[in-house]
TIVO-2410 file (N, C-alpha, C; in nm, 3 decimals):
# residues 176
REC num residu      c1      c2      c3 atome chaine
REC   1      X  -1.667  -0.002  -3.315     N      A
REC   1      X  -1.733  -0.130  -3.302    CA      A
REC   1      X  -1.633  -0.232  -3.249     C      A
REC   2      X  -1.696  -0.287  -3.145     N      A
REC   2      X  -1.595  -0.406  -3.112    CA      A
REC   2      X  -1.659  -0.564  -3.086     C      A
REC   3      X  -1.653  -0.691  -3.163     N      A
REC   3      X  -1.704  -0.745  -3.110    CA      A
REC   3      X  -1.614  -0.921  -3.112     C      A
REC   4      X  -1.665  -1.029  -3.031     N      A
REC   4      X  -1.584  -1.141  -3.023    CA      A
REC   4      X  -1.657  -1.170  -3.189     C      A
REC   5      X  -1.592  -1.279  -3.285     N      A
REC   5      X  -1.635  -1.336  -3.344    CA      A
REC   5      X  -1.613  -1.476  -3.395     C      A
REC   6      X  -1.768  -1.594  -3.362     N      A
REC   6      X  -1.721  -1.704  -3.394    CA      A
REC   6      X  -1.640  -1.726  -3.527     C      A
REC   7      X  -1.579  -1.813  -3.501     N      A
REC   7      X  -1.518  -1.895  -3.643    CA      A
REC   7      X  -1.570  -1.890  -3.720     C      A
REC   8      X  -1.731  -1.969  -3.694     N      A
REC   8      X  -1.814  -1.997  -3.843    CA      A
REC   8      X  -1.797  -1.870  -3.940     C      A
REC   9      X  -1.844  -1.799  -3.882     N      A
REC   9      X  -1.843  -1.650  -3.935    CA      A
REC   9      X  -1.679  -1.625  -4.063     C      A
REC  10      X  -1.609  -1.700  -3.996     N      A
REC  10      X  -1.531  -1.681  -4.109    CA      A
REC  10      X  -1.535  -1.806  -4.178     C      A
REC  11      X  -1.588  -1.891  -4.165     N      A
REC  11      X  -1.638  -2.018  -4.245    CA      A
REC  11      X  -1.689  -1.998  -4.407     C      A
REC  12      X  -1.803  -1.934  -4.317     N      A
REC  12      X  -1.907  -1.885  -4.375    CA      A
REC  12      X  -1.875  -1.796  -4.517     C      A
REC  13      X  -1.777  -1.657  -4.466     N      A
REC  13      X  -1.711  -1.602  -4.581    CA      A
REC  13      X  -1.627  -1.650  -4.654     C      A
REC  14      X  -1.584  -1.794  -4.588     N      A
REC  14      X  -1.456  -1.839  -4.720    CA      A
REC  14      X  -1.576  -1.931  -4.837     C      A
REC  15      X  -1.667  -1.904  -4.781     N      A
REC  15      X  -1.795  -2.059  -4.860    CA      A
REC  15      X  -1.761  -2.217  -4.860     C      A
REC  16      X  -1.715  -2.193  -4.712     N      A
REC  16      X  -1.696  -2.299  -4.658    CA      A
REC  16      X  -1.845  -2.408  -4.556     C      A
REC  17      X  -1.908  -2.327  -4.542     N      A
REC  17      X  -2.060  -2.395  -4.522    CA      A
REC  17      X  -2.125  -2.409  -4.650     C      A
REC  18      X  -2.199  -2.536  -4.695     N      A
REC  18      X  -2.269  -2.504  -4.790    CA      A
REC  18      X  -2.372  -2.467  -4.797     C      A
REC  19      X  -2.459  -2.555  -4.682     N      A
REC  19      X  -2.604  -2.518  -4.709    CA      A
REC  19      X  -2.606  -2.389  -4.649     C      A
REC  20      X  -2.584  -2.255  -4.599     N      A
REC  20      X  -2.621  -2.084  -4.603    CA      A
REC  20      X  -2.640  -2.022  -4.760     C      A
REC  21      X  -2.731  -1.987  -4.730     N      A
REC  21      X  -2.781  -1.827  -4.828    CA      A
REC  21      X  -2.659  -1.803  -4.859     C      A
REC  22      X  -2.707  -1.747  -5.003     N      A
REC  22      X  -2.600  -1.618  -5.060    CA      A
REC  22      X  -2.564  -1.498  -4.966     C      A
REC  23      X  -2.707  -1.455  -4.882     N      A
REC  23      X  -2.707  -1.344  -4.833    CA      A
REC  23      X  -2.593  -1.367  -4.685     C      A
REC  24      X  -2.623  -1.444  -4.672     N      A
REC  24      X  -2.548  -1.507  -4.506    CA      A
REC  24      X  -2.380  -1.485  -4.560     C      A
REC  25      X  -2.359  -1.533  -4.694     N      A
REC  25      X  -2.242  -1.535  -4.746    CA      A
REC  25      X  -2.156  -1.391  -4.762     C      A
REC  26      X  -2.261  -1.325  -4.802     N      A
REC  26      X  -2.286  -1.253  -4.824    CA      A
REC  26      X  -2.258  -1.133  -4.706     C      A
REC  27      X  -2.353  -1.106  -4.598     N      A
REC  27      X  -2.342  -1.068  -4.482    CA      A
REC  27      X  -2.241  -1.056  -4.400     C      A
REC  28      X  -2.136  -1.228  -4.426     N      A
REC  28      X  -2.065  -1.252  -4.291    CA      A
REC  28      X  -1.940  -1.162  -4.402     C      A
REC  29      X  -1.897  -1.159  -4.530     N      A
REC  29      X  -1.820  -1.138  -4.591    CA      A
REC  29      X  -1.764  -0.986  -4.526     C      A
REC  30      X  -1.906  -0.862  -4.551     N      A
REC  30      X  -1.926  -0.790  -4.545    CA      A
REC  30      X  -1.897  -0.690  -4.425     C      A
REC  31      X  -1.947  -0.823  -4.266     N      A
REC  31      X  -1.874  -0.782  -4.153    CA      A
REC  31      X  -1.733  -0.783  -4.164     C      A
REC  32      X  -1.656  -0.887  -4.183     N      A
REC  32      X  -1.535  -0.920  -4.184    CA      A
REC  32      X  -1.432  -0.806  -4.222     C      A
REC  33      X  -1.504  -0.770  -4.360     N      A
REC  33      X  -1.448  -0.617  -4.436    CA      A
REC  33      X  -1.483  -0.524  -4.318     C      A
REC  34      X  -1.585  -0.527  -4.304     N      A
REC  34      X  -1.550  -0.362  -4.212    CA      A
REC  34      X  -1.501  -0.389  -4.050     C      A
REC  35      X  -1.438  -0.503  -4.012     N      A
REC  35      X  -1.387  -0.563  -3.913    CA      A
REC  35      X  -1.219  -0.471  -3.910     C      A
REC  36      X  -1.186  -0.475  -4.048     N      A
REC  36      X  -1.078  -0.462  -4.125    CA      A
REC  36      X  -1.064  -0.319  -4.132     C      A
REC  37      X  -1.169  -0.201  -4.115     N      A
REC  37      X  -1.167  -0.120  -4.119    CA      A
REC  37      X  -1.083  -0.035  -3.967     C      A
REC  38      X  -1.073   0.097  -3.942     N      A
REC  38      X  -0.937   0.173  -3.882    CA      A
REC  38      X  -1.026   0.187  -3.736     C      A
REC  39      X  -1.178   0.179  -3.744     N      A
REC  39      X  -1.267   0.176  -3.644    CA      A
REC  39      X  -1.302   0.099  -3.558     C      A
REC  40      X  -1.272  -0.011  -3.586     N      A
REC  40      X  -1.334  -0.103  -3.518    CA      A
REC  40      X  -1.228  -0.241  -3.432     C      A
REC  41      X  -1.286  -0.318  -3.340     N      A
REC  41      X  -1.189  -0.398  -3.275    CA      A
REC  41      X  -1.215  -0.545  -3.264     C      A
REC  42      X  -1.112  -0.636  -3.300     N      A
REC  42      X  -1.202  -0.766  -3.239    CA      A
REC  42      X  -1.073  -0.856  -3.116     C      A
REC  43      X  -1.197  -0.911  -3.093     N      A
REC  43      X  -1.146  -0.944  -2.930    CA      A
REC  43      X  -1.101  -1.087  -2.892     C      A
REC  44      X  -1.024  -1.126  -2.911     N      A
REC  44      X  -0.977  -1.257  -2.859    CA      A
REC  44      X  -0.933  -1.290  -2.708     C      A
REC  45      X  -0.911  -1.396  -2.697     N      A
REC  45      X  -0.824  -1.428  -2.542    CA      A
REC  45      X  -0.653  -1.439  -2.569     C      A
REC  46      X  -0.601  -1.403  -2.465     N      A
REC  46      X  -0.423  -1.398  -2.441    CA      A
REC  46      X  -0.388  -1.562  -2.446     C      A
REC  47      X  -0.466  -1.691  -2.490     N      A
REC  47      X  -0.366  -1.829  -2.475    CA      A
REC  47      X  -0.394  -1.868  -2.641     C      A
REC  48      X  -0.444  -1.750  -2.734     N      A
REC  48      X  -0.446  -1.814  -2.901    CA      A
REC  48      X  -0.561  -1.922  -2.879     C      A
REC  49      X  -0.671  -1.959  -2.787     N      A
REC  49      X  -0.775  -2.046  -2.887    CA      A
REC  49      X  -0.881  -1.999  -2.964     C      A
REC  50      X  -0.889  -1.869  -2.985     N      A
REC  50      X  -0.951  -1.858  -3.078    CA      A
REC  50      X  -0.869  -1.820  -3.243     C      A
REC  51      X  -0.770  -1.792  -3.200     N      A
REC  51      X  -0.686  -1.713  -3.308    CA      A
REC  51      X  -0.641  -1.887  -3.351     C      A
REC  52      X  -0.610  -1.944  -3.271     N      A
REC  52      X  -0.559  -2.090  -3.297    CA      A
REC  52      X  -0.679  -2.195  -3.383     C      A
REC  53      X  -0.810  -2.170  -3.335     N      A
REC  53      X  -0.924  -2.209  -3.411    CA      A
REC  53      X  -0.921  -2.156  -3.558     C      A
REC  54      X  -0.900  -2.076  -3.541     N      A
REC  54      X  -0.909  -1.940  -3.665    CA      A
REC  54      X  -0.805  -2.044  -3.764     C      A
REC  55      X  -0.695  -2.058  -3.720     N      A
REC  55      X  -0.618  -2.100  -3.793    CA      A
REC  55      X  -0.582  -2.237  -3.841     C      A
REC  56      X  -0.640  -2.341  -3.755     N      A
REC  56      X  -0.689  -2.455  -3.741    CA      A
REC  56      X  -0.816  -2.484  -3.904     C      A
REC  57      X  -0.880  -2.380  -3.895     N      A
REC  57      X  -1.021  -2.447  -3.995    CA      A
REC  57      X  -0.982  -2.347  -4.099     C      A
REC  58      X  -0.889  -2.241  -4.130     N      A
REC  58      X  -0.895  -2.157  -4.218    CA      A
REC  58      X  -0.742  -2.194  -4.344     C      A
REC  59      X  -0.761  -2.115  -4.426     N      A
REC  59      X  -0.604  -2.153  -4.500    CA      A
REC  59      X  -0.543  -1.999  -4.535     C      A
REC  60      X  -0.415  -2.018  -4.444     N      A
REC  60      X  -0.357  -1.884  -4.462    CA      A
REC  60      X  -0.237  -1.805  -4.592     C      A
REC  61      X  -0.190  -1.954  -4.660     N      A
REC  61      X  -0.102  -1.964  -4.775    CA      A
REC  61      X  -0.105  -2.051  -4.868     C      A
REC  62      X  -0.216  -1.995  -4.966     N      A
REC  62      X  -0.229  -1.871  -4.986    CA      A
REC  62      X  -0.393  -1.894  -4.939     C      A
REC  63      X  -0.391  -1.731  -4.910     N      A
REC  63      X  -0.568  -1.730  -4.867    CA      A
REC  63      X  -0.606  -1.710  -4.951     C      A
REC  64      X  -0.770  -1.781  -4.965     N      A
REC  64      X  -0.866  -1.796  -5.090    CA      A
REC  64      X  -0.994  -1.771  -5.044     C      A
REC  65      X  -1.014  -1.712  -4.983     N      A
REC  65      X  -1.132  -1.679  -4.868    CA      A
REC  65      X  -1.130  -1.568  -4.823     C      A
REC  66      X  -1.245  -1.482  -4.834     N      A
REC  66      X  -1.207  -1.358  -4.732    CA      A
REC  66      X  -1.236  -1.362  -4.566     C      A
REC  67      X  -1.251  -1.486  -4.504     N      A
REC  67      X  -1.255  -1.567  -4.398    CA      A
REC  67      X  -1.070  -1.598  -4.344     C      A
REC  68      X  -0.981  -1.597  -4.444     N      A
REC  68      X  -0.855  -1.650  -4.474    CA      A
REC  68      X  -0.792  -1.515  -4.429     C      A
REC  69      X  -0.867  -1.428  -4.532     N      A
REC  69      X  -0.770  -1.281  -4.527    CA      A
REC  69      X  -0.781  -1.192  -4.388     C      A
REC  70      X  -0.900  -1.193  -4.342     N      A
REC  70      X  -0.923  -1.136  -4.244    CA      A
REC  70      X  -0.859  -1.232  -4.099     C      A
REC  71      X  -0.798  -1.363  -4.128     N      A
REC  71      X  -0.723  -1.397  -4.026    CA      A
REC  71      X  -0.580  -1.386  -4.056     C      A
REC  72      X  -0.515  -1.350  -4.176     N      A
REC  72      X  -0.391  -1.328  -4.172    CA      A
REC  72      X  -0.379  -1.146  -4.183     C      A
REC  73      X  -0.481  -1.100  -4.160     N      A
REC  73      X  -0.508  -0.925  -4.160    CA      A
REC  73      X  -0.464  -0.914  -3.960     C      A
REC  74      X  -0.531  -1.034  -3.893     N      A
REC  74      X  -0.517  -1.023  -3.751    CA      A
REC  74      X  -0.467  -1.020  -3.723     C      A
REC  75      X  -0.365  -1.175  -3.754     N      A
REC  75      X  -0.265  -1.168  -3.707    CA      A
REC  75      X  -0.179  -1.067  -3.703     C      A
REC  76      X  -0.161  -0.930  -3.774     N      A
REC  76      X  -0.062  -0.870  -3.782    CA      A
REC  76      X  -0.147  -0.755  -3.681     C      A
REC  77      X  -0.266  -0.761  -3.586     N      A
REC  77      X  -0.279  -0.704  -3.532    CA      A
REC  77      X  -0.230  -0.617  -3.383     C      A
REC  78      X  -0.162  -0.690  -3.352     N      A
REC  78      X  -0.090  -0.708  -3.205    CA      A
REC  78      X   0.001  -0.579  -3.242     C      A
REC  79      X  -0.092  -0.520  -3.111     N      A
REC  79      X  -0.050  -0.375  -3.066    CA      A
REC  79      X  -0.151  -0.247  -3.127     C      A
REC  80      X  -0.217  -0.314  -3.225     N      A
REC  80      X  -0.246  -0.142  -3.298    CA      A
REC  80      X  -0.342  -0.121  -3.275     C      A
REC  81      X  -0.435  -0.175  -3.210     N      A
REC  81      X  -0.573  -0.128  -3.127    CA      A
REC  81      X  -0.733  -0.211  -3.196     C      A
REC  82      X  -0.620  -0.235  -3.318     N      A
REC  82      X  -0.817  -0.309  -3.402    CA      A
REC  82      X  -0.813  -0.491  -3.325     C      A
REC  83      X  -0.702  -0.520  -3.244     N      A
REC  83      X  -0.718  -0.649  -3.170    CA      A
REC  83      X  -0.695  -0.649  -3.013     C      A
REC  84      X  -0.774  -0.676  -2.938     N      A
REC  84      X  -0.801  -0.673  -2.826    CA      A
REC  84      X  -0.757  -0.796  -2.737     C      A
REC  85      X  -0.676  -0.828  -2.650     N      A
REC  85      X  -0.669  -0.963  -2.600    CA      A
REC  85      X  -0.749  -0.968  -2.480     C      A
REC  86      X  -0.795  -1.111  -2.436     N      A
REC  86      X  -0.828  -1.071  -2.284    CA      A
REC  86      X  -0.829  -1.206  -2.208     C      A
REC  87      X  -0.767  -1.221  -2.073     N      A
REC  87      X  -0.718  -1.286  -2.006    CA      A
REC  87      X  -0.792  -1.391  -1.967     C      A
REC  88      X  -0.851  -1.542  -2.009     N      A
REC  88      X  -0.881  -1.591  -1.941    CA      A
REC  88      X  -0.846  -1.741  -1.853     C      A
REC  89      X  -0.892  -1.758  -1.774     N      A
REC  89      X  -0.839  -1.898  -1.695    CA      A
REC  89      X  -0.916  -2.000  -1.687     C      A
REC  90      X  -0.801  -2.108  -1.803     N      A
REC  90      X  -0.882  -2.223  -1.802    CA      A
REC  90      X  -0.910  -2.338  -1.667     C      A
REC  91      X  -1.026  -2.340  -1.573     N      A
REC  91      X  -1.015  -2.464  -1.477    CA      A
REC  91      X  -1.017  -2.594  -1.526     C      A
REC  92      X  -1.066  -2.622  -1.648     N      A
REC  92      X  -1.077  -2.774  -1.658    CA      A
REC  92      X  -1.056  -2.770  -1.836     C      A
REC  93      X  -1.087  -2.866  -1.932     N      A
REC  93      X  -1.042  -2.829  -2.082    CA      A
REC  93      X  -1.170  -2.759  -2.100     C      A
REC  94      X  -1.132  -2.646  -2.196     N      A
REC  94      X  -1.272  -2.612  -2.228    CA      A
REC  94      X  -1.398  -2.525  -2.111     C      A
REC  95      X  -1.340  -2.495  -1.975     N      A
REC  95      X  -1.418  -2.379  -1.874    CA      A
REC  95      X  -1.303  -2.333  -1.814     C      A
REC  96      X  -1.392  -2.248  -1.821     N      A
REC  96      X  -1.324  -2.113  -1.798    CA      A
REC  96      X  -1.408  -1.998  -1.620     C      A
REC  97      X  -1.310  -1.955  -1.594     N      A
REC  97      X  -1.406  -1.864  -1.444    CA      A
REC  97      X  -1.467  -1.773  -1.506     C      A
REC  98      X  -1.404  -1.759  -1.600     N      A
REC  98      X  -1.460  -1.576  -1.672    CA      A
REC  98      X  -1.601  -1.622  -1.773     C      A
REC  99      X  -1.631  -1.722  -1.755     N      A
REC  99      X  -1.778  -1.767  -1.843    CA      A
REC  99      X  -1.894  -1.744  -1.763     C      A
REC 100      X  -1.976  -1.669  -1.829     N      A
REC 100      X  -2.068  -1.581  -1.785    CA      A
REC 100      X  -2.188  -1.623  -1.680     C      A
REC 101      X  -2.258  -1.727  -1.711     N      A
REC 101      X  -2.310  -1.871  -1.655    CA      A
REC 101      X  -2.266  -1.960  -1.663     C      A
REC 102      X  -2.230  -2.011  -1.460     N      A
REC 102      X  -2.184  -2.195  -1.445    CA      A
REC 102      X  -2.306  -2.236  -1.521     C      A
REC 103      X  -2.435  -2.217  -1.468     N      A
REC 103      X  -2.499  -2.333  -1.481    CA      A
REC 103      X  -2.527  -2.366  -1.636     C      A
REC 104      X  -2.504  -2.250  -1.720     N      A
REC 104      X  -2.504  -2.278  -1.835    CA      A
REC 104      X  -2.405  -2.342  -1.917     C      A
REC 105      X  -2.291  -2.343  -1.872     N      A
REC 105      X  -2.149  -2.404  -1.947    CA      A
REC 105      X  -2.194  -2.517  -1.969     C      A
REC 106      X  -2.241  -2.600  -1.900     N      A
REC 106      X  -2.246  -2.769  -1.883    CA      A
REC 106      X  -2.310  -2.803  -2.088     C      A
REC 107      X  -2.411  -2.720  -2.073     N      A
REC 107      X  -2.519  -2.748  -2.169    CA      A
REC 107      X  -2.454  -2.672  -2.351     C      A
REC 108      X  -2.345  -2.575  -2.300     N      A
REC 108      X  -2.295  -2.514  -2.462    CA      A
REC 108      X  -2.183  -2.605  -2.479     C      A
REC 109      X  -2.178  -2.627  -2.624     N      A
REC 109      X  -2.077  -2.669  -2.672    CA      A
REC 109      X  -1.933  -2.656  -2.633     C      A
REC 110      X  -1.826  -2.741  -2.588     N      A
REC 110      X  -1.718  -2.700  -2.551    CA      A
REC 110      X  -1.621  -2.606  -2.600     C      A
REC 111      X  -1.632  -2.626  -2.739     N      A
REC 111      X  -1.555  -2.507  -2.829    CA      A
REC 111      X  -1.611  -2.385  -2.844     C      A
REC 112      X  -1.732  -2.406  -2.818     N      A
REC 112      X  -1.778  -2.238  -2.827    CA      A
REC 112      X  -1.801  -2.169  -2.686     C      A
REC 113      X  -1.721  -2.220  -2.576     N      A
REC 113      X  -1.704  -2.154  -2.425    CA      A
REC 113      X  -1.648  -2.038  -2.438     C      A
REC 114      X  -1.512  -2.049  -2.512     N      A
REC 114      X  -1.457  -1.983  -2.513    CA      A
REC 114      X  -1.476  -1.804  -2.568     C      A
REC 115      X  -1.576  -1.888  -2.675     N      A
REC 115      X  -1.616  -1.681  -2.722    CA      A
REC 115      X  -1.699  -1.620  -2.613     C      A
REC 116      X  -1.799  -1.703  -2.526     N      A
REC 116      X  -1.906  -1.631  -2.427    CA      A
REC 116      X  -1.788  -1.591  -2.311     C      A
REC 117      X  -1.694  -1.717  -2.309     N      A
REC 117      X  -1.594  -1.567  -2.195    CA      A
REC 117      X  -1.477  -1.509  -2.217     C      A
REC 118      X  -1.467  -1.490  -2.328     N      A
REC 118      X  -1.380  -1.352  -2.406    CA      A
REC 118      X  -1.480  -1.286  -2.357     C      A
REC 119      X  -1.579  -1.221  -2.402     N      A
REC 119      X  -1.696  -1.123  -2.427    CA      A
REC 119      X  -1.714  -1.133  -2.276     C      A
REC 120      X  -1.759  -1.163  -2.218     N      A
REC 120      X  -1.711  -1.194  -2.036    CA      A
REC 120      X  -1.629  -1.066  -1.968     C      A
REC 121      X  -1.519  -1.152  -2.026     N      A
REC 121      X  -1.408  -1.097  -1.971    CA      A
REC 121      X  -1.364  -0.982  -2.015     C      A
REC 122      X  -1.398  -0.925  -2.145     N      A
REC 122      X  -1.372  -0.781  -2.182    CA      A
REC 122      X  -1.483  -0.673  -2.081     C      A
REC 123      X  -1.386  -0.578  -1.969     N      A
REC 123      X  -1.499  -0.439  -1.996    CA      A
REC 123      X  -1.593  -0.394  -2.053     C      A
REC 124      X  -1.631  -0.412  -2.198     N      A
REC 124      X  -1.697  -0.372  -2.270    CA      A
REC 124      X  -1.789  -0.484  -2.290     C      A
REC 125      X  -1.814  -0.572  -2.286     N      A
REC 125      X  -1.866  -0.706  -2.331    CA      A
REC 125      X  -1.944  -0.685  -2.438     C      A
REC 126      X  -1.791  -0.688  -2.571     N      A
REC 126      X  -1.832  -0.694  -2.723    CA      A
REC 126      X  -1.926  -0.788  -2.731     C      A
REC 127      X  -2.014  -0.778  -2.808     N      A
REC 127      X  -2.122  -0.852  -2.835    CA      A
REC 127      X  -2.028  -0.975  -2.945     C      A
REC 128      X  -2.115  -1.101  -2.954     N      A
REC 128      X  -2.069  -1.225  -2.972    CA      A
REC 128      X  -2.156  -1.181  -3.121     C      A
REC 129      X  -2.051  -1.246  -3.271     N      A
REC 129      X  -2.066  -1.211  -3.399    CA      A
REC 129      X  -2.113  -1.388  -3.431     C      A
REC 130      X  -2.220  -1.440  -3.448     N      A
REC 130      X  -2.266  -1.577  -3.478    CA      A
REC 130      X  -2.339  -1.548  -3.644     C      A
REC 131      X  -2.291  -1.664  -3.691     N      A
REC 131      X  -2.373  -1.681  -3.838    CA      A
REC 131      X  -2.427  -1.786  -3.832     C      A
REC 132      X  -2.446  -1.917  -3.808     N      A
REC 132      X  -2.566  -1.980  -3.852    CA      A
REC 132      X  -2.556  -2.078  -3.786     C      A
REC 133      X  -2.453  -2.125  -3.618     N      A
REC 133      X  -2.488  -2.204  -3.558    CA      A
REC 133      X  -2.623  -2.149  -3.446     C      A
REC 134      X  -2.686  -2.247  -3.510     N      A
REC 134      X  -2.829  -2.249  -3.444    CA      A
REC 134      X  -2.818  -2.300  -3.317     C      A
REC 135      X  -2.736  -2.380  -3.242     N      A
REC 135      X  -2.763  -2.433  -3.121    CA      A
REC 135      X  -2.734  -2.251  -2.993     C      A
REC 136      X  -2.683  -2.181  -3.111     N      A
REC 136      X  -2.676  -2.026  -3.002    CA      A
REC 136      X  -2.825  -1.968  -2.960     C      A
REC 137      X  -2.919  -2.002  -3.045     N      A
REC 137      X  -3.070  -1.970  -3.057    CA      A
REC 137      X  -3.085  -2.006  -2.931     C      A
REC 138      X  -3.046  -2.100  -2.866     N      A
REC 138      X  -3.089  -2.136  -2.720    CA      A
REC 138      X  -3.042  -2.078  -2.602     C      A
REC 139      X  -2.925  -2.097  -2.660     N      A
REC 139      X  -2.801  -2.009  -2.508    CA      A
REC 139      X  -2.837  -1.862  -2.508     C      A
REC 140      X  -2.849  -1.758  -2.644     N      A
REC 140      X  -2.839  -1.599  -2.605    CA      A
REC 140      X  -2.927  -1.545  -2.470     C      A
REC 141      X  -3.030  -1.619  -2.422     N      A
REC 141      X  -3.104  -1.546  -2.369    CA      A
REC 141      X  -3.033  -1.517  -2.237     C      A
REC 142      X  -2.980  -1.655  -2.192     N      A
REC 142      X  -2.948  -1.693  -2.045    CA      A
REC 142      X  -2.777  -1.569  -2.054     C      A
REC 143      X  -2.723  -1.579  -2.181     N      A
REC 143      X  -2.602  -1.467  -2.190    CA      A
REC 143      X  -2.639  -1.320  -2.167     C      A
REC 144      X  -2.744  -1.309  -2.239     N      A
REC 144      X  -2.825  -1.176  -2.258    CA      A
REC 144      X  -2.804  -1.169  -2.111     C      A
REC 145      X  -2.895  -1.247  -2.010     N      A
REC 145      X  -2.934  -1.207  -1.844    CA      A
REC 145      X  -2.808  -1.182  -1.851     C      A
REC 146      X  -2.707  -1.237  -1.792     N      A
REC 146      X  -2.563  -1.182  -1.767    CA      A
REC 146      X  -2.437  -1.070  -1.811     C      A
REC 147      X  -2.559  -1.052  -1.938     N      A
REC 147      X  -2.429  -0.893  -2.001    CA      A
REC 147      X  -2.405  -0.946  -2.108     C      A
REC 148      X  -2.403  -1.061  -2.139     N      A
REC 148      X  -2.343  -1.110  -2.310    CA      A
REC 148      X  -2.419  -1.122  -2.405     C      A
REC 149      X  -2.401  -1.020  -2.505     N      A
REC 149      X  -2.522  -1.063  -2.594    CA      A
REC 149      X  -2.427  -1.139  -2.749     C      A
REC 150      X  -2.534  -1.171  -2.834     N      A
REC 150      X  -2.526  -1.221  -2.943    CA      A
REC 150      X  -2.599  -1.180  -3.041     C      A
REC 151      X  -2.513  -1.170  -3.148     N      A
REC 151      X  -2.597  -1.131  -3.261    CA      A
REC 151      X  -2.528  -1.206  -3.372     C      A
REC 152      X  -2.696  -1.227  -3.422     N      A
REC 152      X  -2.673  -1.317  -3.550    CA      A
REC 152      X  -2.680  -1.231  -3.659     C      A
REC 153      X  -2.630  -1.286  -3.756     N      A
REC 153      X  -2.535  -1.204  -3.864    CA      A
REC 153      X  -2.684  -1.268  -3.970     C      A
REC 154      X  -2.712  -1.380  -3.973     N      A
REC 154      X  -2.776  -1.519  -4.078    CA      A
REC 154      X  -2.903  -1.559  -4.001     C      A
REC 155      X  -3.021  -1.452  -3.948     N      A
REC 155      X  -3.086  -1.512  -3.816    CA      A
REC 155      X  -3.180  -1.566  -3.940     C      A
REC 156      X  -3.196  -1.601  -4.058     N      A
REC 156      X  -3.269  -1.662  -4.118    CA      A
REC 156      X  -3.218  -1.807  -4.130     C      A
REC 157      X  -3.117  -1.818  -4.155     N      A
REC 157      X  -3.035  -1.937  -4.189    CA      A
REC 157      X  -3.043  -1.980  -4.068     C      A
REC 158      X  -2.981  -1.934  -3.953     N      A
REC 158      X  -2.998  -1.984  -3.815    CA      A
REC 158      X  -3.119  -2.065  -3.781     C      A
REC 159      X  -3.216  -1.994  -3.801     N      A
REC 159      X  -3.328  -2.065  -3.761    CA      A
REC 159      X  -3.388  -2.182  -3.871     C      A
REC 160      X  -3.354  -2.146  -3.982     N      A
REC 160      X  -3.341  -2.257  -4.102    CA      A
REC 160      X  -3.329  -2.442  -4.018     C      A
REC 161      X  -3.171  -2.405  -4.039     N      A
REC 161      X  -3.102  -2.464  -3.903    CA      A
REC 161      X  -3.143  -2.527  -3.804     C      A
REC 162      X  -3.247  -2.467  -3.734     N      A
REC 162      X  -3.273  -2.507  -3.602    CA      A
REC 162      X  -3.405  -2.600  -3.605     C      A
REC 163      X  -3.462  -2.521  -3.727     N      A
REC 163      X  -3.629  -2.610  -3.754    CA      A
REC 163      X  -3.575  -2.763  -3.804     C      A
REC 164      X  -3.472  -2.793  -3.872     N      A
REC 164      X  -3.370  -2.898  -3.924    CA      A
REC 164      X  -3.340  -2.981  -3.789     C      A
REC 165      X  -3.264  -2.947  -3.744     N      A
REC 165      X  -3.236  -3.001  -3.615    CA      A
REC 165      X  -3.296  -3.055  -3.518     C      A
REC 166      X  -3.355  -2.966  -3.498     N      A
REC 166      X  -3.449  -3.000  -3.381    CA      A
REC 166      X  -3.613  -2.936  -3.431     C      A
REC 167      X  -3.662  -3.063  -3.469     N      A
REC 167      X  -3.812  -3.065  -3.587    CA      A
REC 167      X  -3.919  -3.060  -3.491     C      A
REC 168      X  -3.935  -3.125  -3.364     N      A
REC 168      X  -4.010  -3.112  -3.255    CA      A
REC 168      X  -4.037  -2.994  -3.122     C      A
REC 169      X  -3.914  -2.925  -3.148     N      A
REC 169      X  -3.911  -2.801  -3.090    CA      A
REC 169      X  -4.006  -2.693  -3.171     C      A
REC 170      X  -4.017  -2.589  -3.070     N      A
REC 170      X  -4.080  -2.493  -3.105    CA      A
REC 170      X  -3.933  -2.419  -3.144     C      A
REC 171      X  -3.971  -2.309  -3.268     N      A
REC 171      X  -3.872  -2.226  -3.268    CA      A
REC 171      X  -3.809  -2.124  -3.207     C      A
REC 172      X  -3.681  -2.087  -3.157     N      A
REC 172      X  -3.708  -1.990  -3.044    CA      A
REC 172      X  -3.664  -1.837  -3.092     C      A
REC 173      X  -3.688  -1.736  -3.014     N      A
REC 173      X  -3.681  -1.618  -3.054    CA      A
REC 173      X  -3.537  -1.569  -3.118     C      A
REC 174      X  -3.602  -1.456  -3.163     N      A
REC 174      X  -3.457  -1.403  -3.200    CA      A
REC 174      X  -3.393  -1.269  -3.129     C      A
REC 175      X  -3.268  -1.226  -3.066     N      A
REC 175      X  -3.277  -1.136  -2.970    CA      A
REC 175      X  -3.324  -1.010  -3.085     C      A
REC 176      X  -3.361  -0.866  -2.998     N      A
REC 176      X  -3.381  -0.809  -3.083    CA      A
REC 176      X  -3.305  -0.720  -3.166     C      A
***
């Protein structure tokens, strides 16, 4: 298994979001552990902003989170195959060439560019690990067309989320 994974996701397992489910808590905990396992890979970019995010919103001494552990488990990843780097080039703050849709960059969040072109830019295009930012409910489809998919970990909470947010919208699908 290999896949990019947002931050929240380790947010999420330190119980650092409040309003998610037990189960979401629950869930993202659960990936994280078998993230950790001898099988599987996760995928960052070669300039540290996601590993730098990671470390930015998380606490590594001492970790109290299994959101915490699984980023000081990474760090010691370099070289042994369960961490993947992959090259990308920033043109302006925050875009990137290796992002999957121009026309879509404009409209995603600036901090979260970066996971749609990791997953891009890997051969394999690990699927994107989301827990309960709902504004992804909108973007997967247009990623989906291009090779990037997403999967929600919390697609209950997600959409929780989204009916919250945006009360006048219709709700939108969930990939399958």
């Amino acid at each position: 298994m290999k896949a990019v994974i947002d931050t929240n996701v380790l947010l999420v397992a330190n119980g650092q979001h409040a309003d998610v489910s037990p189960d979401c808590v629950a869930e993202c905990v659960r990936r994280l552990q078998s993230m950790m396992q001898k099988a599987s890979v996760t995928v960052v970019d070669d300039g540290y902003r996601i590993l730098g995010e990671y470390h930015h919103k998380t606490r590594l001494n001492p970790p109290k989170g299994v959101g915490d552990v699984f980023l000081k488990w990474l760090l010691r990843q370099s070289g042994t195959g369960q961490m993947e780097q992959v090259m990308l080039n920033e043109t302006a703050a925050d875009c990137f060439t290796e992002f999957p849709d121009p026309a879509l960059e404009p409209q995603f969040d600036a901090p979260d560019r970066k996971f749609a072109a990791v997953s891009n830019a890997h051969p394999d295009k690990p699927e994107i690990w989301q827990a309960a930012d709902c504004k992804w409910l909108d973007w997967w489809p247009a990623l989906r067309a291009k090779g990037v998919g997403v999967h929600f970990l919390c697609p209950a909470d997600a959409c929780s989320f989204y009916s919250n947010k945006f009360p006048k919208r219709s709700a939108p699908q969930l990939p399958d």
